[in-house]
N, C-alpha and C positions, 0 to 999 in steps of 0.2 A: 449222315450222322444221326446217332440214336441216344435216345436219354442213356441205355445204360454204356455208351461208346465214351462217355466224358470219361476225362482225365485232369490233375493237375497237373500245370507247367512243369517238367522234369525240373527239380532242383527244389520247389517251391516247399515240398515234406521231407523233412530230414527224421531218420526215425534216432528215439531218445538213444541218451546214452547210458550204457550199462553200468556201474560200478557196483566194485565188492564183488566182481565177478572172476576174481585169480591174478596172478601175474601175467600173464599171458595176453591179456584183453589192454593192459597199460593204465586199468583205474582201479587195479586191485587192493586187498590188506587196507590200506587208510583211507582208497575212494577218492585222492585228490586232495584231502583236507589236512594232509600234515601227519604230523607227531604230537599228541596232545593238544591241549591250550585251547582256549575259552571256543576260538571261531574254529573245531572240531567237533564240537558237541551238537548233537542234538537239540534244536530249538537256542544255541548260544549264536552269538552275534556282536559286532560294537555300534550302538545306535547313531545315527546319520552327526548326531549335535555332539558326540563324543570327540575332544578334542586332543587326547592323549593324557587328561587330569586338568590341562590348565584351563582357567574359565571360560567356560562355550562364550559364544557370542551373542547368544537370546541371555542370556544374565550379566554380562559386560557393557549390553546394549544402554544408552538412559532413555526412563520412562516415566513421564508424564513430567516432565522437569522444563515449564513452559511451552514454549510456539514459537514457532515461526509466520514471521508478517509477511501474507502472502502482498501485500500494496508497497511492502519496503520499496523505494527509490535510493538505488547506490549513488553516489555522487563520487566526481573527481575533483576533491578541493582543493582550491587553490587562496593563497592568504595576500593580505594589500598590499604586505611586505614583498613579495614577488614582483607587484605592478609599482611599486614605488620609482623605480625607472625611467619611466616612460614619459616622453614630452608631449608638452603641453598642444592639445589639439589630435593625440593621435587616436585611432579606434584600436581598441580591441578587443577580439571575438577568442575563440575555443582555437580556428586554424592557426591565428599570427599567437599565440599561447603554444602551440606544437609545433611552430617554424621557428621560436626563442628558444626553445628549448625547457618551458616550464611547464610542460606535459607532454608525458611521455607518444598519447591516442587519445583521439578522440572517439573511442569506446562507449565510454562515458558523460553524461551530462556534467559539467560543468556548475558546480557552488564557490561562491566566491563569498571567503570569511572574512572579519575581521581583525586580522593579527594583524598588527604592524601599522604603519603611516599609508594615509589613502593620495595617491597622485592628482594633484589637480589640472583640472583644465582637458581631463580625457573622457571621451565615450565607453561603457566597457559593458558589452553584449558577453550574457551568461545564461543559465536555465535558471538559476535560482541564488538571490542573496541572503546573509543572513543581514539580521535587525542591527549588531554592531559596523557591519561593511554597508550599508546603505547608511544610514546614519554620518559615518567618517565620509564617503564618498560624496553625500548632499552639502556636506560642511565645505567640502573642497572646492564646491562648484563643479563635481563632474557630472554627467550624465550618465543614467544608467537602463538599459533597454534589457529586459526578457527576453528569451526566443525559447521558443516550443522547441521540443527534442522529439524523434530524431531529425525533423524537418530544417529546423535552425531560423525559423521565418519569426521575425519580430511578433511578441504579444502585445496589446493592447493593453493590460492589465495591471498599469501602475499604481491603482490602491487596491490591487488584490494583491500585489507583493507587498507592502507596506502594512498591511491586515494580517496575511499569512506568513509572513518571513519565510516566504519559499518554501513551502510545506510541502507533502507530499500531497497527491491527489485525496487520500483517504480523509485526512486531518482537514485542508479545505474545503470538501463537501460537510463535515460536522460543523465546522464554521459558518457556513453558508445556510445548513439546518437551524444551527441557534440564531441567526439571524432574518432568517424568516419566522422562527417563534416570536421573537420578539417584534420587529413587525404586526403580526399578528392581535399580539395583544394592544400594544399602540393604537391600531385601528378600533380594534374593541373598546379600548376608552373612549376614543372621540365619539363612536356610534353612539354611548350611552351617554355621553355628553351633551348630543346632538337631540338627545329623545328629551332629555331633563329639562331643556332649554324652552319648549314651547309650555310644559305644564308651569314654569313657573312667569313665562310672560302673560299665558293667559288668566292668571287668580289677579292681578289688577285690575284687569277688566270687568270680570264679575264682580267685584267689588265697586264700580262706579256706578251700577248702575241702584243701587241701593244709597249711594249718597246724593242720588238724585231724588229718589223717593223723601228724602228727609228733609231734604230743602222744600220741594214743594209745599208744605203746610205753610213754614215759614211765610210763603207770596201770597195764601191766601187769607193770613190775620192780617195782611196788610192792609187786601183790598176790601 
C-alpha cells in the first residue's frame, strides 16, 4: 500500500447534484423548488420561529414575571377534620393515612392543617404541622411526633416545630440565622457589662484611702 494507492470507502463521496440541467436529468426548469412562492427564490426561506403568523413561542413565552423556589417543599395536606375519627389511643402516621383511605401516596411529605376539630387522646406522626393544628392538637391532649422525609424515622425537634411551623428547610435556616444574631448581641451586652463592673467597684476604693489621710490630723490634735 502507497500513499497515492489510498481510497475512500466506496459509498462514502457521493458527487453533487445537478440541477437546471433539462428535463432529462429529473431536476430540470424549477430545480426541485416548485412553481413560484417565497421558498423558490433565491436567498428566500421561512425562518426556523416562523409559525404560520400565529405568535411564535420566544414571544408567547413569560419573561422575567418572577421565580421559581428552587427550596419549595410540596406537601400532601391533610386537615384535623380527616383525623377527627379516630380513637382514643391510636397512632397515626403517613401508611395507616394511605390504608384509610385519606391519601391517595405517600409520594409526598405529609402537613397536617388545621381545619376542623382536632381528635383527642391520639399520637399523629407527620413531616410537618401547621401552628393552628398543633395548637388544637396540644388542647386535645394528643401527642404530636415529627419524622424526617423520606426516612420516616422520628425527629427530636419539638421546639423547632413549634418555632418554625413546619417550614421549609430554607425559612428554618434564616430563623436559626436571626437567632444566632441575636445571641450574639446578648452576649455582647453582658461582655460590656462585665468590663463596667470592676471600673465602678474599684472608684470606692480609691476613695478610702484619702478618707483616711483626713482623719489622721484629726488623732493628732488629740494627742
Amino acid at each position: 500500500m502507497k500513499l497515492h494507492e489510498l481510497r475512500p470507502k466506496p459509498g462514502a463521496h457521493q458527487p453533487p447534484r445537478r440541477l437546471g440541467r433539462g428535463h432529462g436529468s429529473g431536476r430540470g426548469k424549477t430545480a426541485g423548488r416548485g412553481t413560484k412562492g417565497q421558498k423558490s427564490r433565491t436567498g428566500g426561506g421561512i425562518p426556523a420561529w416562523f409559525e404560520g403568523g400565529q405568535t411564535p413561542l420566544h414571544v408567547r413565552t413569560p419573561k422575567l414575571h418572577g421565580f421559581k423556589n428552587r427550596f419549595r417543599v410540596e406537601y400532601a395536606p391533610v386537615n384535623l377534620a380527616k383525623l377527627s375519627g379516630a380513637e382514643k389511643g391510636s397512632l397515626i402516621t403517613p401508611d395507616v393515612l394511605v390504608h384509610d383511605g385519606l391519601l391517595r401516596d405517600t409520594k409526598l411529605p405529609v402537613k397536617v392543617l388545621g381545619n376542623g376539630d382536632a381528635p383527642a387522646g391520639v399520637t399523629v406522626h407527620a413531616h410537618a404541622f401547621s401552628r393552628s393544628a398543633l395548637d388544637k392538637l396540644q388542647a386535645a391532649g394528643s401527642a404530636v411526633q415529627r419524622i424526617s422525609w423520606p426516612e420516616g424515622l422520628p425527629v427530636d425537634e419539638t421546639t423547632e416545630i413549634s418555632q418554625t411551623d413546619g417550614a421549609a428547610p430554607a425559612k428554618r435556616r434564616r430563623q436559626r440565622a436571626d437567632a444566632a444574631v441575636e445571641d450574639a448581641e446578648v452576649a455582647a451586652g453582658d461582655a460590656q457589662a462585665e468590663e463596667s463592673a470592676p471600673d465602678e467597684a474599684s472608684a470606692p476604693a480609691e476613695e478610702a484611702p484619702a478618707a483616711e489621710d483626713e482623719a489622721e490630723p484629726e488623732g493628732e490634735s488629740e494627742s
